[in-house]
Structure formats: C-alpha cells, structure tokens
N, C-alpha and C positions, 0 to 999 in steps of 0.2 A: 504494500500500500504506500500510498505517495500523505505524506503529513501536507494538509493544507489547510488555509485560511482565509475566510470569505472576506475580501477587506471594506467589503459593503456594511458587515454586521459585526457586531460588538460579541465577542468570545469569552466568557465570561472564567476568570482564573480561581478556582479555586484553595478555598485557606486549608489547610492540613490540621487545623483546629473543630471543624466544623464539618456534617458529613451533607450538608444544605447544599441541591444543587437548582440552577435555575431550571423553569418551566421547561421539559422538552416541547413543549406545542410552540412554543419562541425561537425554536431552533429553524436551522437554515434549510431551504431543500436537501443538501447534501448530506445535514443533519449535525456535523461541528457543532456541540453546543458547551463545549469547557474547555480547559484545560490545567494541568494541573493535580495538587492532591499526593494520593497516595493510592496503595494497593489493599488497606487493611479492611477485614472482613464486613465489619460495620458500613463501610463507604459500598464497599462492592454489592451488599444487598441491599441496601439505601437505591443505589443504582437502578440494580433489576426492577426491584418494586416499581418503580418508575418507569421503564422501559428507554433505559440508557445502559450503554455497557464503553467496555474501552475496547479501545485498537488503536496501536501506534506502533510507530519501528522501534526497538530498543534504545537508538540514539537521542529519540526526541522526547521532549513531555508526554506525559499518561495525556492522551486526546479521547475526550468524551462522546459518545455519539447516541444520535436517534434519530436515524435517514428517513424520509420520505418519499416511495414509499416504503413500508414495511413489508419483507417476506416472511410467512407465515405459512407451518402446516396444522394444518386439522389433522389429529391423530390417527381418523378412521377413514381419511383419504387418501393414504399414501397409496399409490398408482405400483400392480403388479404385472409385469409385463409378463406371457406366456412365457418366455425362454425364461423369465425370472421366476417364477412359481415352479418351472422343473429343477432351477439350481436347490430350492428352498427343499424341494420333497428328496433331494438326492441326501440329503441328510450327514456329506461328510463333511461338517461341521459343528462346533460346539458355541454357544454362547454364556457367556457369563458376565455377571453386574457385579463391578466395583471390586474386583479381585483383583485385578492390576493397574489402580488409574495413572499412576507415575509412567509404567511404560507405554499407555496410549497419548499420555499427555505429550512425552519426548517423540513421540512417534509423528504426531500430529504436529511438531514444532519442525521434524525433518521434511514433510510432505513440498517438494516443489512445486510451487503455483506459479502458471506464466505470466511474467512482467511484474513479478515483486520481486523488491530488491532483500534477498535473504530472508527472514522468517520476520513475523511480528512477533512470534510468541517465544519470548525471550525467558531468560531465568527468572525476572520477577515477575512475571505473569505466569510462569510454572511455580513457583513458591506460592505465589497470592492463592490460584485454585487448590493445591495442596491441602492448602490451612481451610478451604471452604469445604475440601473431600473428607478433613481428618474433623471437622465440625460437624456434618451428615448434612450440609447444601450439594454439594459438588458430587456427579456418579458420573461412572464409565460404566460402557457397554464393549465387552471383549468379543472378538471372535476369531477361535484359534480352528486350525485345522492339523491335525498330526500332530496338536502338540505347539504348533507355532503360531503366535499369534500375527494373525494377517487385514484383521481390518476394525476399525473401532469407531467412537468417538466421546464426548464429554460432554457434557454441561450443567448449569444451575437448575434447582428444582426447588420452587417456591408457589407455593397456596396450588389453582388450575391449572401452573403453565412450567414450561421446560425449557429454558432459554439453553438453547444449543451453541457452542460455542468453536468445535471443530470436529472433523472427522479425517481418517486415514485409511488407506488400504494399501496392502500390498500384492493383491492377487484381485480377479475379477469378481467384483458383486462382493466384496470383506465390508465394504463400510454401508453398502445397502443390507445386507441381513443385521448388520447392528441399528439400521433405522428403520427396517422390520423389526425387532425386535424392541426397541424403545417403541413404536406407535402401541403396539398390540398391550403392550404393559401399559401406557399410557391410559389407553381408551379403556382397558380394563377397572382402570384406577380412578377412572373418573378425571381426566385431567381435560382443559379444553382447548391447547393450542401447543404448539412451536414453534418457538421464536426461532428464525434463522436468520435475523438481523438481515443480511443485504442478499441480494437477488444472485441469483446465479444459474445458469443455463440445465446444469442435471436436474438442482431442486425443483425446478419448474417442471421438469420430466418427469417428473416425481412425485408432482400433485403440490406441489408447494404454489401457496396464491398474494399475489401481492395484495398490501390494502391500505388505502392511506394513511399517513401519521394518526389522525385524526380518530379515524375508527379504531386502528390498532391500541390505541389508547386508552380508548372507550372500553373494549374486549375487554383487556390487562386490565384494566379497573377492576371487572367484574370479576376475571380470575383470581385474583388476589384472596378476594370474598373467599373462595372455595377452601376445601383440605384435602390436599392430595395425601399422599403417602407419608407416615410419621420422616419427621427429620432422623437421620442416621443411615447406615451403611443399604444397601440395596441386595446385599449376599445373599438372602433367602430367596432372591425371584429366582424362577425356575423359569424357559421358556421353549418351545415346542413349536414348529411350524403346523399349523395344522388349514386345510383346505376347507374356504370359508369363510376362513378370519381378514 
C-alpha cells in the first residue's frame, strides 16, 4: 500500500493518551481518517467497534482507515463454485481454529501482493494481534494438508461481526476452505457480517458485496448489539464440509 494524504481534508493525529477517534462518517472517500497512536488493545477495539482499522507500511505512522465503499461478506453467501465443492468433499484436508495463529499471522505477512512495496504487516502489527489472540478477540483459521499447513487467515471477532484482517495460501483453494470454514461457523453462530475492509477482485468472486460507508455503519451498529461467541480461544470448533451448507 502507498501511505497517502488527502491535502483537501484535515487528518486528524491522534494523542497516545486517549483511545477517542474522530467520526469515521467525516472520513474521506479513500477513507484516511487518522493518524497516529499506538497498537495497544484498548485503541484497537475502540477501533473495530467503530469500523476503523489500521494499515500502513512499517516505515510510516499507524494510518487509520474506513474507505468508502465498504466490502462486506454475509456469512451464508459465500459463493461455491462446482470444481470448489468437489475440492471440499475430497476431504484431504484438515481445518482447525486458533491452534497456530503466530504461524498464519507470519504467513500472511510473507504473502506477495502485486504492486506493494514489501509487506504492511510488520512486527508491530504481529505483536498488536498477538496480544488480541492471547486476550480471546483475535482467531485463526488453519488449514493443513499432510501435516503442513497451506492456507489460512485471521481476524477480530467482536459482538455480530468478524473483521477479517488477512488470508494466505500456499497450495490451490488453502485460504478459501478456511473462508468456508469461518462462514459456516459464522452463520452457525449467529454472526451477521465480514468485514473485509477494501474490495478486491477474488472476494467479489466470492460473494463478497460492497456497501456504502454509510450503511456499513449502520449494519456494525447493529452488530455490535448482538453476542457472538464467548470471548476466548476458538479450539473446541470442530468443522466438516458437508453438502448443503
């Protein structure tokens, strides 16, 4: 990602004293709406709750965001393509929740994406979610095959909603059975969205839907209201592909 600054609109710096951030509805199309701060857990769920999260290169200030529009999946529409329902019923693979999140999290920080320069997800953004995985906000979704684990992802999980934060594979269709596998737990659980923060070409393939600042807002409001799954580790989910779901 490229750090920028809207020089039309005032970026508001945040104090390291205080975890107050301005309105995201004031934020800019691109969605810049801080900068500043810190990584500690307080501020970071202060954040979600809100529907702000960071992303910055490691060089620059922790940069706050909440773009316009919003991508978003509904749980019970994640989109199964035929060849992807025969990958899901071949069954040689295993999934598991929050067994390994350090090594999905370093995984997801090695992943190369075209046209970023180096990773964004640097060691204090692997330490910050750490501290939110070792508190019971933060879960991984594994998926190993033979043994080896090949495709995953991470994210915050607070009141209706699952702000997703990265995904990784290292073989075909690893990071889609772990986002089969979070939907299904998801909707089971009563949850009513996924944040997937900025838009991107598979997610769309994927059933993911954009929606304005505005509504998405609205939504997250209302999810907040909800109780998802007690806070703490996610190890007892079991999951199963099963035809249907």
């Amino acid at each position: 990602m490229e750090s920028i600054f809207d020089e039309d609109r005032f970026i508001s710096p945040l104090s390291r004293f205080s975890h107050a951030f301005p309105d995201p509805r004031d934020a800019g199309k691109e969605g810049l709406l801080a900068y500043g701060g810190d990584l500690e857990p307080n501020r970071l769920l202060s954040a979600y709750r809100q529907g702000i999260f960071p992303w910055y290169n490691p060089d620059d200030p922790i940069l706050w965001w909440s773009p316009d529009p919003r991508l978003v999946l509904f749980p019970k529409d994640l989109k199964l393509s035929r060849s992807f329902r025969r990958v899901l019923r071949n069954r040689d693979y295993h999934v598991d929740f929050d067994r390994d999140f350090e090594a999905v999290i370093r995984a997801c920080s090695d992943v190369y994406r075209p046209g970023q320069r180096g990773t964004w997800l640097g060691e204090e953004m692997i330490e910050a979610y750490g501290r939110l995985h070792e508190m019971g906000w933060a879960h991984s979704v594994e998926v190993r095959m033979g043994g080896e684990l090949v495709g995953g992802l991470y994210g915050v999980a607070m009141g209706g909603a699952f702000f997703g934060e990265s995904m990784f594979t290292t073989r075909s269709d690893g990071s889609k059975i772990a986002l089969k596998a979070l939907s299904d737990v998801l909707t089971e659980s009563g949850y009513d969205l996924i944040d997937c923060q900025v838009t991107t070409p598979h997610l769309l393939r994927w059933g993911a839907v954009e929606l304005p600042r505005e509504r998405f807002l609205d939504r997250l409001e209302k999810a907040m209201e909800k109780r998802g799954r007690p806070i703490g580790r996610w190890t007892d989910l079991n999951w199963e592909y099963r035809d249907g779901r």
